[in-house]
Steps between C-alpha positions, in 0.01 A plus 500: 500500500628579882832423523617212741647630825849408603586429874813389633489237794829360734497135498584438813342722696206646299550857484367656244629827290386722206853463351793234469750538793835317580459435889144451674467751794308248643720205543821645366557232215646570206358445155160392612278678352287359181245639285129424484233582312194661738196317355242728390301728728175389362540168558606530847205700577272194343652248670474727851171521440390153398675385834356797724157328377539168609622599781211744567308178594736432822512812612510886427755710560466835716641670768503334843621590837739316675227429848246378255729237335470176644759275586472142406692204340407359154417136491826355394492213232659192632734349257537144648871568552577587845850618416388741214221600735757633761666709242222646379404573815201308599362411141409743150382781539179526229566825285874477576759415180828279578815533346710139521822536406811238518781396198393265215451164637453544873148374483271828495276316240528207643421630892200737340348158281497296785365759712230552265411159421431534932284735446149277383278767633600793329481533150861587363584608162844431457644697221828392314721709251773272540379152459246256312179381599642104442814644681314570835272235486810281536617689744220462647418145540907471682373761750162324577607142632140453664382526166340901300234620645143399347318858553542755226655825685847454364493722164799543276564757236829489291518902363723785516211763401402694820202600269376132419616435876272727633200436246537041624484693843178668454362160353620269773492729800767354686535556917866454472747578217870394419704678210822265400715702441446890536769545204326298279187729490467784247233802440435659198517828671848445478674467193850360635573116567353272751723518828599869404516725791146690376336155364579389910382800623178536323404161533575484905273818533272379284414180719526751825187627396329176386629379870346819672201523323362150508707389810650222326839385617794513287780275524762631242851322407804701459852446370835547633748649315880404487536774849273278686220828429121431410532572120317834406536796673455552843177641488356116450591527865306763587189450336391159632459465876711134587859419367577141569848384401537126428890420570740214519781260313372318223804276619310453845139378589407735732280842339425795725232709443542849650317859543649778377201773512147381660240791545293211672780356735824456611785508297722307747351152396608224315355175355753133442435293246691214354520430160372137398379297183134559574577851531554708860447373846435695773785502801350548841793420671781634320787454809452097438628526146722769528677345722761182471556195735890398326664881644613329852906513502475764226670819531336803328177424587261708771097470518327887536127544609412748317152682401345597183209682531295377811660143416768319666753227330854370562726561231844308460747766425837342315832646499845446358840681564817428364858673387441758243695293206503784276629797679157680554236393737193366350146590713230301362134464630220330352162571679604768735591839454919556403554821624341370843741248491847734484352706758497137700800440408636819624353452859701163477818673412467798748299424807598073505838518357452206260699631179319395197691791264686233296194210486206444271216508651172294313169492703146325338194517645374134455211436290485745275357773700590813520441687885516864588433398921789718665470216792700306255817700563607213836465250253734590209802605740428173664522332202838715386631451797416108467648478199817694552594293810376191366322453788087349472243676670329222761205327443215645665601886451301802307552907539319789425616829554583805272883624519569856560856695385626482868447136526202492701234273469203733426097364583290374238142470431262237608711316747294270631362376126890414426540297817178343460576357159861388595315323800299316269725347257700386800762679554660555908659843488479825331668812503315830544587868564504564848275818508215252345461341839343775637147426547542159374389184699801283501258214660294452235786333261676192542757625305806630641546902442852643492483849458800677390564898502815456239627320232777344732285355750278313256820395330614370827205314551505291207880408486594563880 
């Protein structure tokens, strides 16, 4: 009898070395590295084979020149969700695998079950290694107000067996396939756990092939662990060709769904969702909610246009400063990025003079949301400075413009999208960079532009 082979594979990175060692070369972690059990060479070579046969009937494989390729885009499947549509970059891709991922009760069952139930002319197979039959059948008939659907292409399959997964697949020949969760599946190839690092592997490049072969879609759901990581190694990552992270509060309504890796898109592009009884609603216009009417005579407050992906929304950006009452300063941010905000704070200090050494500083990014648009930097030392001098920001006012270490107000992206939107929601006056109004056509807004080429001139503007 052969004798098992050993490999040993870093967690977090997926490296992978004959022997056990302390730091990964790779990533440079420490005490990463686990050991696996290499599933036998003769039953890799079957599977190979099995799934180099069905996919013999799609196409064959051979040498090609680059001239005599042609270029053209695969029909794209249209999920009946415009928002998960834009993420995905138009619609699924047939023969591509998805990887979901998003902490445990976010709604990634939920947002893939309704999305599915959408789906009436495809026929899904929904597969489930966490949950009951009677449990998603009730989950169900909440998601489906109008009523389920009365055609038969909705298929469910409660099993953890990629084996007896793939022999219902053969029987039911699905055009679309979901696997709840990817941890919960386990081969017989591999003789460790379910939601091992080898059981994950295996099984992810297991329904690779199927998805290659047959040019079925895969929609797979992933963990998070407690780092915020997809669980598994990061090889998951690399094998299937979308990453879609599904954040947000479970202490908020709002759920954004955002594109991490997209061989088929655009990574920059984000779908809103809000979190109701009957499951998620889609938010078109996400500056109406994310905005509030009660801020007038409120200090700390300042409204940013800013862009994620190719879309525009106004976000409310909240802050609070006030004596450090313990000796050290506190610097807190929720929903934008902390070490952006001491280097803000710095340009305060240095180039406006406004010493904040000794106060706490506290800034939120309302709703939930969490933005990385550097055109947010006017709006959170507006907001500081609000707060600091107690002073509210007018009615009527909104900034974009990205902060540089000399206090200069630096261009951003997409100008005329950010005015546009402010324009629309009503406001009278916005403040820009002034080396965006080159080539811009002042007489096409209503809105009032004040462009500003440092920190102290916008500054000036709003509190004279």
């Amino acid at each position: 009898m052969a004798k098992d082979k050993i490999m040993y594979v870093c967690e977090n990175c997926g490296q992978e070395s004959a022997k056990w060692i302390g730091k990964c070369p790779a990533c440079g972690q420490w005490n990463t590295y686990k050991e696996i059990k290499v599933a036998d060479t003769q039953k890799k070579v079957a599977a190979t084979s099995a799934a180099a046969s069905a996919g013999r009937q799609l196409r064959e494989n051979k040498v090609l020149r680059l001239k005599d390729i042609s270029a053209h885009d695969d029909p794209r499947i249209d999920m009946h969700d415009s928002e998960l549509n834009r993420v995905l970059g138009g619609g699924l891709v047939p023969g591509s695998i998805v990887l979901l991922g998003g902490e445990p009760g976010i709604g990634k069952s939920t947002l893939t079950l309704q999305t599915m139930l959408a789906l009436t002319d495809k026929r899904v197979l929904y597969v489930s290694g966490e949950e009951s039959a009677h449990q998603l059948k009730m989950r169900a008939e909440r998601l489906a107000v109008s009523g389920l659907p009365a055609d038969d292409n909705f298929l469910l399959l409660c099993e953890n067996s990629l084996e007896a997964i793939f022999e219902h697949i053969k029987e039911v020949q699905p055009e679309l396939l979901v696997v709840d969760s990817i941890q919960t599946i386990s081969t017989e190839d591999v003789e460790s756990s379910a939601g091992s690092i080898a059981q994950v592997r295996e099984c992810a490049s297991a329904l690779l092939r199927f998805a290659k072969t047959s040019g079925v879609p895969v929609i797979l759901i992933g963990h998070i662990t407690k780092e915020g990581t997809l669980a598994g190694p990061k090889i998951l990552e690399h094998i299937v060709d979308t990453v879609i992270q599904f954040e947000g509060d479970q202490h908020y309504m709002y759920r954004i769904l955002r594109s991490i890796k997209n061989r088929f898109g655009s990574t920059s592009e984000l779908g809103i969702y809000e979190m109701q009884q009957t499951g998620l609603r889609q938010v078109s216009n996400p500056s109406e909610l994310l905005l509030t009417d009660n801020h007038d005579g409120l200090s700390g407050v300042a409204i940013s246009s800013a862009i994620e992906g190719v879309r525009p929304f106004l976000v409310e950006t909240q802050a609070l400063v006030s004596s450090a009452a313990y000796g050290t300063p506190q610097r807190s941010a929720t929903g934008f990025d902390q070490r952006r905000l001491n280097m803000l704070l710095a340009v305060l200090e240095k180039r406006v003079g406004f010493k904040l050494m000794q106060k706490d500083v506290f800034l939120n990014i309302a709703g939930g949301l969490r933005v990385t648009d550097m055109a947010m930097d006017l709006s959170v030392i507006a907001a500081v400075l609000s707060s600091n001098v107690d002073t509210p920001i007018e009615e009527g006012w909104c900034m974009a413009g990205e902060v540089g270490l000399s206090g200069e107000v630096r261009p951003v992206a997409r100008i005329e999208q950010r005015i546009s939107e402010a324009e629309k929601l009503g406001f009278q006056h916005i403040i820009i960079p002034k080396y965006n109004l080159s080539g811009l056509n002042r007489k096409k807004f209503k809105i009032e532009l004040v462009p500003v080429r440092k920190v102290e001139e916008a500054l000036r503007a709003l509190f004279g």
